[in-house]
C-alpha positions, 0 to 999 in steps of 0.5 A, spaced: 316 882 261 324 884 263 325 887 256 318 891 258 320 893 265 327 895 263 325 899 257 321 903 262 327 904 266 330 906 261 327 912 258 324 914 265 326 920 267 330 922 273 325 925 277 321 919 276 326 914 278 327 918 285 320 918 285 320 910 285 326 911 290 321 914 296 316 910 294 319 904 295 323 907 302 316 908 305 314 901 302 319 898 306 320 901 313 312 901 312 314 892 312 320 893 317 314 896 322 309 890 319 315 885 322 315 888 328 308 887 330 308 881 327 314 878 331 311 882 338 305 877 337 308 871 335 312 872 341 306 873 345 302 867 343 308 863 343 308 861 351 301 859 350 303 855 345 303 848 348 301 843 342 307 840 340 305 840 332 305 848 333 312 849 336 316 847 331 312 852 325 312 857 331 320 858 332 321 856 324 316 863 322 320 866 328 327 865 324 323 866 317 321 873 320 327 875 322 331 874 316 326 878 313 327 884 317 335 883 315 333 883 308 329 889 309 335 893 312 339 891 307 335 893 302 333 899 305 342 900 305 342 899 299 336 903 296 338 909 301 345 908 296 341 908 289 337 914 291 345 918 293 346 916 286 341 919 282 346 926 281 349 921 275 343 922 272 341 930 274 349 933 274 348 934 266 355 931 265 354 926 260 358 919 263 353 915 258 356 908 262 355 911 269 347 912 267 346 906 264 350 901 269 344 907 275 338 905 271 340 898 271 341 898 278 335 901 279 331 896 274 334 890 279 333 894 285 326 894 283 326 886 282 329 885 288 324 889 292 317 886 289 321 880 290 321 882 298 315 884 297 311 878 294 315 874 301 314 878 306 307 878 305 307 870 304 311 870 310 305 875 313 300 870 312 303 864 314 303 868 321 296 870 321 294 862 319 299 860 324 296 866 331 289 864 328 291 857 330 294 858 337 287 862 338 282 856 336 287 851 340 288 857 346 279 857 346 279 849 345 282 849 352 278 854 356 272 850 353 275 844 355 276 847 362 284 847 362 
């Protein structure tokens, strides 16, 4: 699969890599608004978080989503650079070794990002498990009178 995903990074075109560039920026300032909602609500459900079996999970995701929002930002540092980059590709001068050591970056740019991905969603959905949780214990105990 790498050799496969390198080729095609390889022989893509300048224009395309740039394409995938803004592609992936949205994909992740999309994430950071994600992060941001998710950690509202979290927060908003904590305080009524009174069962001692939910806190630890709750302040463990809270640290998780956190960590996720650096990596996001240092992701989209480390996009915004690649993308100021792609000029080595497009100047017309040939640096053969400069363009090779561009599209290897962006090949593990690209690794690096669906590996972001598959973890926030993973984390994402450990946190709507865990709200769906505060929920059902929150309506347990208006119906027990609480």
């Amino acid at each position: 699969m790498k050799n496969i995903t390198y080729k095609f990074v390889q022989w893509s075109s300048p224009e395309e890599l740039y394409d995938a560039c803004l592609v992936w920026r949205s994909e992740l300032e999309f994430f950071k608004r994600e992060q941001q909602f998710l950690d509202a609500l979290v927060k908003t459900y904590m305080p009524q978080v009174l069962s001692e079996e939910l806190y630890p999970k709750t302040a463990n995701l809270i640290t998780h989503l956190s960590q996720e929002e650096n990596k996001a930002t240092k992701l989209l540092k480390r996009l915004q650079t690649h993308t100021n980059l792609i000029e080595i590709l497009m100047d017309g001068i040939d640096e053969i070794q400069k363009e090779k050591s561009y599209r290897e970056a962006h090949y593990y740019l690209k690794i690096d990002i669906a590996k972001y991905a598959r973890d926030f969603r993973t984390t994402k959905t450990a946190i709507f498990e865990l709200i769906k949780s505060m929920m059902k214990q929150r309506k347990q105990k208006k119906i027990a009178g609480h």
